[in-house]
N, C-alpha and C positions, 0 to 999 in steps of 0.2 A: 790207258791210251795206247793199247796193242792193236794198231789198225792191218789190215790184207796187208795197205802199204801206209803205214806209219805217216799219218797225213799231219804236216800244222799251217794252216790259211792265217795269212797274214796279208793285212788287206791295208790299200794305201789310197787316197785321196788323189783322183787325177784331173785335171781340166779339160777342156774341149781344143781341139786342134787349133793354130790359127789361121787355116783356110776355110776353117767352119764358122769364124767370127759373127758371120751372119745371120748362122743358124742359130734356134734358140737351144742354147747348150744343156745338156742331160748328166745331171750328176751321176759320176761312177767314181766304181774303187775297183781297185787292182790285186786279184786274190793271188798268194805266194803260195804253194803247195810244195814243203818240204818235206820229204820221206827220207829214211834210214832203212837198212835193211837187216841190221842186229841192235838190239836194245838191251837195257838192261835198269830195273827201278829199285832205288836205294835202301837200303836199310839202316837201322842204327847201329852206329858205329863203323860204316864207309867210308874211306877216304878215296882219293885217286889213287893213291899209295896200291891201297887192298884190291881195289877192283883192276889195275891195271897187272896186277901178279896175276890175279886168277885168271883172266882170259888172256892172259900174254898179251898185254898191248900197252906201250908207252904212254905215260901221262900226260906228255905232250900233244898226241893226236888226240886223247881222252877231250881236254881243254879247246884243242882246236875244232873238233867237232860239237862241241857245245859251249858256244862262247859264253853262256853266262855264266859258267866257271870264273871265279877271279883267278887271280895269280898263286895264288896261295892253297884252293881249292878250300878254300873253309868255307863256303856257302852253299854246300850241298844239304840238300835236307830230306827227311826219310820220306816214301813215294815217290820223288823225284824220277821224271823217265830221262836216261841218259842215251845220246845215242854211240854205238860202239862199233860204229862205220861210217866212211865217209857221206852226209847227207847230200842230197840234190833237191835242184830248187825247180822246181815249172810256173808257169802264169796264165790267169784266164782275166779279163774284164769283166765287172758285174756293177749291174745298175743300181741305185740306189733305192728304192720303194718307197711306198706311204707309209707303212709300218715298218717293214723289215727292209731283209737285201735279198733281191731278185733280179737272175740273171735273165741277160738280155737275148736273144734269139743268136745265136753265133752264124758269121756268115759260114756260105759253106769253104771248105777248107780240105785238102788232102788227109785221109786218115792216116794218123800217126804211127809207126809199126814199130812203137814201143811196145815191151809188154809191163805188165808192173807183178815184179818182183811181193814174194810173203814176207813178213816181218816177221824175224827171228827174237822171240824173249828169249835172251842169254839167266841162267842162275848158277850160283855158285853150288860148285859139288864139294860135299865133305866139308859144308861152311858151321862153324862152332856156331852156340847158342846164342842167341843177342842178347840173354840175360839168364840170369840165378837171383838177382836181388833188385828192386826198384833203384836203386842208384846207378846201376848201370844204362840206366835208359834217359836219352837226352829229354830235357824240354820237360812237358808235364807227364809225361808218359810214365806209365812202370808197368811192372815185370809179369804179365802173365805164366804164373809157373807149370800152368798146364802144357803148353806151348812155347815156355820159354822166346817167347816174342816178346818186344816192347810197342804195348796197344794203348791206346786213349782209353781212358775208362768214368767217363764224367758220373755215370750208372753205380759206380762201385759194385758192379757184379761181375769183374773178371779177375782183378788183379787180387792177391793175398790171400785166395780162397783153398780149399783143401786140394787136397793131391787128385790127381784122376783114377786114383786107384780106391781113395776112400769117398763114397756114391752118399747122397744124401739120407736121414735118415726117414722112414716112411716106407709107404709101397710101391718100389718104381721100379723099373725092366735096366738091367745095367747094359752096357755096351756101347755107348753114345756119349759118353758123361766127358766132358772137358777134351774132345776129339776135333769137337770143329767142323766137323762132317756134313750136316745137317741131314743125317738118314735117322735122327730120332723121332721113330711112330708116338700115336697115344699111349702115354704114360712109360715113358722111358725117361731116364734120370738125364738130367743134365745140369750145365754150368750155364749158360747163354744160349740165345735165338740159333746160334749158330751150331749149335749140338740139333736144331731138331725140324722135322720136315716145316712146321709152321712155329709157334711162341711157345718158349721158357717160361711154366709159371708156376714159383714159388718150388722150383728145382728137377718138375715134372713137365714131359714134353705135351704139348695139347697138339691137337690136330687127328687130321689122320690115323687110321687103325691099321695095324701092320694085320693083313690078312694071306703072309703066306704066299704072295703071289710075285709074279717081275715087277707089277708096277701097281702104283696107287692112287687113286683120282681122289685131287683135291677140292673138299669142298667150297666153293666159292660162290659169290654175288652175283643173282642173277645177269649184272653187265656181262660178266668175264664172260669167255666163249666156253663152254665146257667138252671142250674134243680135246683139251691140251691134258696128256695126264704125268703124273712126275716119275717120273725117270728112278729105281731105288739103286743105281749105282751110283761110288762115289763120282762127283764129278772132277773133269779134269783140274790136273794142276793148270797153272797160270802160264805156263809155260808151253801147253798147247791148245789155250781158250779161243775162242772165236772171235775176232776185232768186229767192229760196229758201232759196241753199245758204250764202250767203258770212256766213263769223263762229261755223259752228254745230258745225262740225267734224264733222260724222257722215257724209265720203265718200260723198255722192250724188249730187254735183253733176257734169251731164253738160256736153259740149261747149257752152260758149256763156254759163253761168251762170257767173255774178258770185263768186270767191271771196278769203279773205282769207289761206288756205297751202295747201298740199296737202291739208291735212286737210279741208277742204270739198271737191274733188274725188272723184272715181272714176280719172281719174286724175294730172295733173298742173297748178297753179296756175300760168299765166303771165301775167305783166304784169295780175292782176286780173282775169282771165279762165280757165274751166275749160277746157284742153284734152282729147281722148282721145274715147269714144265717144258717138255721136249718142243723145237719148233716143227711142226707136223706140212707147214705152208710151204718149205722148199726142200728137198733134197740134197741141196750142195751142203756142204760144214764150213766153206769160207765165204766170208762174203765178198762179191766183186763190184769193185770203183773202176770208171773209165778213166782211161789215163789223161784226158784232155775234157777242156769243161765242156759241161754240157745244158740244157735252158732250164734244169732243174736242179741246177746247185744254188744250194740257199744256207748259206755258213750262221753257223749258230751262234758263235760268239759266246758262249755263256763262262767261259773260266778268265780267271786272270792269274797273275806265276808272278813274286815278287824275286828278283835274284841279288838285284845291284839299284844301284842312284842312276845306271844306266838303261837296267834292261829289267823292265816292271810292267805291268798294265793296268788299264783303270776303266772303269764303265762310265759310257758319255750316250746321248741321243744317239741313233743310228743314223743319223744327218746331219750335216751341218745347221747349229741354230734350230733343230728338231724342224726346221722347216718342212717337211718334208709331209708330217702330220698337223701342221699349220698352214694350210692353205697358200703354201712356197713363201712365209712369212717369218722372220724371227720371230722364236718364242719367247717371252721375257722369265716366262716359267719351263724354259728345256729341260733343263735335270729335274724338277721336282716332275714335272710331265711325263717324263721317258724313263722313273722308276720302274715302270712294270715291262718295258720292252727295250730296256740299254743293250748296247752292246761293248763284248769288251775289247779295248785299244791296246796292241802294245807299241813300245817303246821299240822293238828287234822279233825278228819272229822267232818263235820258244816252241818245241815240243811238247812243253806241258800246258801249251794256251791253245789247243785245239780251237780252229775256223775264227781266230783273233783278227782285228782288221787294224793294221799300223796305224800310231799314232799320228795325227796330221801333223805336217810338215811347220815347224815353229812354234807347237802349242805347250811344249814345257820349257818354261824361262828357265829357272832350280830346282833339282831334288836330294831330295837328302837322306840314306838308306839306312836303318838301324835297327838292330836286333838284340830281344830280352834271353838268351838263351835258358835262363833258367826258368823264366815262366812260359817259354816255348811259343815266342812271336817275334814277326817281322813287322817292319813298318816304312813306307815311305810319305815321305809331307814335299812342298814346295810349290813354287807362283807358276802360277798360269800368264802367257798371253792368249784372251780368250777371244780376238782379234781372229785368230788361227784357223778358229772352230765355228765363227759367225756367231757364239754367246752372247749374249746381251749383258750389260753390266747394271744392268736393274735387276736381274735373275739372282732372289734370296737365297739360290742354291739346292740343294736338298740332300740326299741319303740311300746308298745304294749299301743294300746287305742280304745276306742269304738265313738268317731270321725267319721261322714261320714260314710261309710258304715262298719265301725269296723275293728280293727286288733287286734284281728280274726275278723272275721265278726258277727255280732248278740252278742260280749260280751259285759260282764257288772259285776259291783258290787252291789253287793246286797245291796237295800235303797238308791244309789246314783244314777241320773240319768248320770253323768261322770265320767270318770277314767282314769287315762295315769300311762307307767309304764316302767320303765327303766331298762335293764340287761345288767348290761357294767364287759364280764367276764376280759377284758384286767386290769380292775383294781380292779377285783374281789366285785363289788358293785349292790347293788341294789336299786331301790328305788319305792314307788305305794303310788298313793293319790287318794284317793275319792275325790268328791264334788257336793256340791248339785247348784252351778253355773259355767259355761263354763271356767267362764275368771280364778279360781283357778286350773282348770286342763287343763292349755292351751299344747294342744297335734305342736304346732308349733314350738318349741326349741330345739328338740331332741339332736340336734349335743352340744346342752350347757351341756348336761350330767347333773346327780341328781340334784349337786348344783345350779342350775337355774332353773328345771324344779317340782323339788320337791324339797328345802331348807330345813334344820334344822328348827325349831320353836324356 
């Protein structure tokens, strides 16, 4: 989430003036665009402590710049984007739509002679290994010793595998093997996807043939455009990628841009950077946001970021009572409805809930924040007043998870690669758990409701 200008939309619920009482009032929300201008995303084994030595900056200002720091700073978690300078906050209006959120025509207005500042990724120089052995690595994670990084490995094809120096046995091209690079042609040795220009299989790189030249055209699917060819330099670090794409999931992110999985790609996320083909359609290498809204901002909403019982988000209708795609009618089926097009609520606006829209004003009664650290999840449960939201308390509720092709599609939580999450307005509850393995956020139990599907701890 390295944006030009480090953007987080945090959207709020507003009513109609009351000298317009007459008029027939028009749902809108109220978008917050908070930017920073130095960032910095956590790793294992981070405290405020560590990070506030490296860049000389007080842990004070660390926490005060990112409120969903608790007091203690134990709720950081690895991904995490932190910001490590004072943020600012701007505002647009935007209407509410039949499916989505579409902004409204803006009246005209004086151009702003802001300019907006780049977003600096800060990294640690001369920062030791995150690991030598899987127990150094929090949560479910261990120890890739190629890289000495602490990675999710559900696959079991990264972690406790041979050194990068000893190459698989068979006939394969060395030079690529456990690098992480993704410049591995056909039939170059590797450990994972990420050694190779296209798939790892069975420890040889497939794709593409290195023919000796600057560059290599990848062969693809009649859809794909074939003028994009791949770039054989390594691509940038993370640290000077291209903002745009990373967090949003909608696969467009070329060679060089900032991402947070594949799913921000076109084609392959490595080490936080988009590998695969050159964007050929502009000449600039950043990309530029106007600083003030404009009739074609249309906030995506697809992350939610668990920190606290205070500052969490959760996926609801993009309208109140889904009316919105009911004929301006309660829907008694809203969440099971608005699985494939929710959007996510928070509680505070967060950097790592990119185009989030605040939670409406009165719709969390209790919640309650708790964390497995050793099987490497969060979770928060608690009542709804679904009064707040216009829910119907005949609505059996349903199941929001990024499972298969996602509901919504492309969501996720921030630093976890799973998440399932329950709004059952019939008995005014709710419940969302991260996790960094499948089988704690099994998306298959729905009809058992919180208490089977997210539990007390």
């Amino acid at each position: 989430m390295r944006f030009t200008s480090l953007a987080i939309a945090a959207i709020a619920l507003i009513s109609s003036s009351a000298s317009a009482a007459k008029a027939t009032s028009t749902p809108s929300l109220t978008q917050y665009t908070v930017s920073c201008q130095k960032t910095y995303v956590v790793k294992n084994g981070d405290t405020c402590s560590k990070i506030g030595k490296a860049f000389n900056i007080y842990t004070s200002y660390i926490k005060k710049w990112n409120p969903s720091i608790n007091a203690g700073c134990t709720n950081l978690y690895i991904d995490q984007v932190l910001c490590l300078s004072a943020p600012t906050t701007q505002s647009s209006a935007i209407a509410i739509g039949t499916n989505s959120l579409v902004a409204p025509t803006p009246a005209p207005t004086k151009a702003a002679k802001t300019t907006a500042k780049a977003t600096t990724m800060l990294t640690m120089t001369n920062a030791a290994p995150q690991c030598t052995k899987d127990a150094d690595c929090a949560g479910a994670r261990c120890c890739n010793l190629q890289t000495q990084e602490c990675v999710l490995d559900p696959y079991n094809t990264l972690c406790g595998k041979q050194s990068a120096t000893t190459l698989p046995t068979g006939s394969c091209t060395s030079g690529s093997y456990g690098l992480g690079q993704g410049d591995g042609y056909n039939g170059y040795c590797c450990s994972s996807q990420a050694d190779c220009w296209d798939d790892c299989i069975s420890g040889v790189c497939n794709g593409p043939v290195n023919t000796k030249t600057t560059s290599a055209t990848k062969t693809t699917s009649a859809t794909k455009t074939t003028s994009a060819t791949k770039t054989t330099s390594t691509p940038p670090s993370s640290a000077t990628c291209t903002a745009g794409s990373k967090g949003l999931g909608k696969g467009d992110g070329y060679n060089g841009a900032c991402c947070a999985g594949q799913q921000d790609c076109v084609d392959d996320c490595i080490s936080g950077v988009c590998n695969g083909p050159v964007n050929t359609k502009t000449t600039s290498a950043t990309k530029t946001t106007s600083a003030t809204a404009t009739s074609t901002a249309v906030p995506s909403g697809l992350v939610v970021q668990l920190s606290s019982s205070k500052d969490f988000c959760l996926f609801l209708p993009p309208s109140p009572g889904n009316k919105a795609a009911n004929g301006n009618k309660v829907d008694i089926d809203a969440i099971a409805d608005s699985e494939k097009n929710a959007v996510s609520f928070c509680t505070k606006p967060n950097v790592n809930a990119p185009a989030a829209a605040a939670m409406p004003s009165g719709f969390i009664k209790s919640a309650s924040y708790q964390t497995n650290t050793a099987a490497g999840f969060v979770q928060v449960r608690g009542t709804l007043n679904i009064a707040a939201y216009e829910l119907s308390s005949k609505d059996q509720g349903g199941q929001y998870d990024n499972h298969g092709a996602g509901s919504p599609p492309n969501s996720m939580c921030s630093g976890f690669p799973y998440y399932v999450s329950l709004i059952e307005p019939n008995t005014a509850t709710f419940c969302i758990r991260c996790c960094e393995t499948y089988s704690d956020c099994n998306a298959g139990r729905s009809a058992y409701g919180c208490d089977r599907v997210v539990p007390a701890l």
